[in-house]
C-alpha positions, -999 to +999 in steps of 0.1 A: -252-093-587-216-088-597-196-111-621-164-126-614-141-147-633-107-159-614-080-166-636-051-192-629-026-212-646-027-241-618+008-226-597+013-230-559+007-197-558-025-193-579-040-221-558-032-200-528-048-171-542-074-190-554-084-208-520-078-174-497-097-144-524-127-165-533-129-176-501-140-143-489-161-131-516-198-128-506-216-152-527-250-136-523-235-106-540-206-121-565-213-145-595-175-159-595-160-188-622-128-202-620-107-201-653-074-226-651-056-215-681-035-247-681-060-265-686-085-240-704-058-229-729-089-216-754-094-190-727-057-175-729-074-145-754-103-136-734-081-133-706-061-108-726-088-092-741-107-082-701-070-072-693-051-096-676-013-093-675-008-124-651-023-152-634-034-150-604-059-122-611-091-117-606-116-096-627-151-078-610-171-064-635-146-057-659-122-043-632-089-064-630-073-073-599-036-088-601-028-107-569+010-113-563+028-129-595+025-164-604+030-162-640+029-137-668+004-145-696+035-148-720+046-178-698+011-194-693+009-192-735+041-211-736+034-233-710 
């Protein structure tokens, strides 16, 4: 089975993404966690550290997958 961790900071537009990309992952086949980095701030580093340049993005087995632009991590780590 494939792991999946979504990564947000809580925007309109990560909600979207959230809602509509999970939403069509096959959960017989995809392990997928939600990470809210707005409210998980601890989690900022990992987030860096798989890849991720900006929230929303979504990360398959180490692959990353930026969907549109919500907010750079730079932003999310002042937020």
């Amino acid at each position: 089975m494939s792991k999946a961790v979504f990564y947000h900071a809580g925007c309109p537009v990560c909600v979207d993404a959230e809602q509509m990309v999970l939403g069509y992952l096959d959960k017989t086949k995809v392990d997928a966690k939600i990470v809210h980095l707005g409210t998980d701030r601890g989690r900022i580093e990992e987030a860096e550290k798989v890849g991720v340049k900006s929230v929303p993005a979504l990360v398959i087995d180490g692959n990353v997958y930026h969907i549109n632009f919500g907010a750079s991590l730079e932003d999310v780590k002042k937020g």
